[in-house]
Residue, then its C-alpha position, 0 to 999 in steps of 0.5 A: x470528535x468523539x472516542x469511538x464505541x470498541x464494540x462497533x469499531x471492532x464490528x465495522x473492521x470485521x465487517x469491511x476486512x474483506x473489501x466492500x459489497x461490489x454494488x450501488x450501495x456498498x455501506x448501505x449494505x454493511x449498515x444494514x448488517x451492522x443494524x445502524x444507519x448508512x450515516x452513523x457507519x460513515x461517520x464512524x469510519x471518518x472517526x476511525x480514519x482521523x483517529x488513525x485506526x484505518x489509513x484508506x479505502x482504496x482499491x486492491x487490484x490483481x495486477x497478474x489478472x491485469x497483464x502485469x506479469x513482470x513485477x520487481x522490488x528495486x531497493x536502493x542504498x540512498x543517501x540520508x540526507x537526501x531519501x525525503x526528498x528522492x523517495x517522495x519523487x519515486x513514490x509519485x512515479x506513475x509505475x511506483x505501486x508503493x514506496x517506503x523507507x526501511x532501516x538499512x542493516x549492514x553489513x549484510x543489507x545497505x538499503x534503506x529505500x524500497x520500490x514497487x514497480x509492474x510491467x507487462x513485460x521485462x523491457x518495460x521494467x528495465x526502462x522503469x529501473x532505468x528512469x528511477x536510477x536517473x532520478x535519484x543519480x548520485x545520491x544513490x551508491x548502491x541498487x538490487x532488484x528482487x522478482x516476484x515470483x507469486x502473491x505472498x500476502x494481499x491482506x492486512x490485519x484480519x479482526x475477530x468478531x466475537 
């Protein structure tokens, strides 16, 4: 792998930041902006991704315009031994958007393990907080639900192309 060119890694960022052209060929488009080829922007991003300068390209759906009006953050007092394992199986629960360990900071805040889960009502949440706290089970002391109540931020760091 070769160190990548500051300049065009800086163009592609700020040229995808947005999401991509919504046609047949979305990175034949950005090349032609970028003035290469479609091969030398995908290789170029493939550097970007194993270098860790990008983590995906993925999908970044509405969930509002989808009918999920019922959104909650679950946060859950794990035990350390033991929030590996656990939180690996709560990410990979079909109705877990994003799942992630975070620092507790007692006394006010004893969380350390965080979960996204969407529904269309309030009982199909309920029945989700309710699968989750059987999966975790002893292991888990302590758990609150925080409600979204609007979108608060859908994008990522945002480059400058100067």
């Amino acid at each position: 792998m070769q160190p990548m060119n500051d300049a065009l890694t800086r163009k592609i960022m700020a040229a995808t930041q947005d999401g991509l052209p919504v046609c047949e060929h979305p990175y034949r488009v950005i090349a032609d902006q970028l003035g290469i080829t479609e091969s030398a922007l995908l290789e170029a991003m493939n550097n970007m991704l194993s270098q860790g300068l990008i983590r995906r390209i993925g999908l970044v759906p509405n969930h509002y315009a989808l009918g999920y009006r019922f959104n909650l953050m679950t946060v859950w007092d794990i035990d350390d031994g033991e929030i590996q394992q656990l939180g690996k199986q709560v990410g990979q629960l079909s109705f877990v958007s994003h799942c992630y360990q975070r620092p507790r900071k007692p006394p006010d805040w004893n969380f350390n393990l965080f979960a996204m889960v969407h529904g269309r009502s309030e009982d199909e949440v309920n029945q989700q907080v309710a699968i989750i706290q059987r999966l975790l089970g002893s292991a888990c002391s302590e758990m609150a639900q925080l409600n979204s109540v609007k979108i608060l931020k859908k994008t990522g760091l945002r480059i400058r192309n100067d």
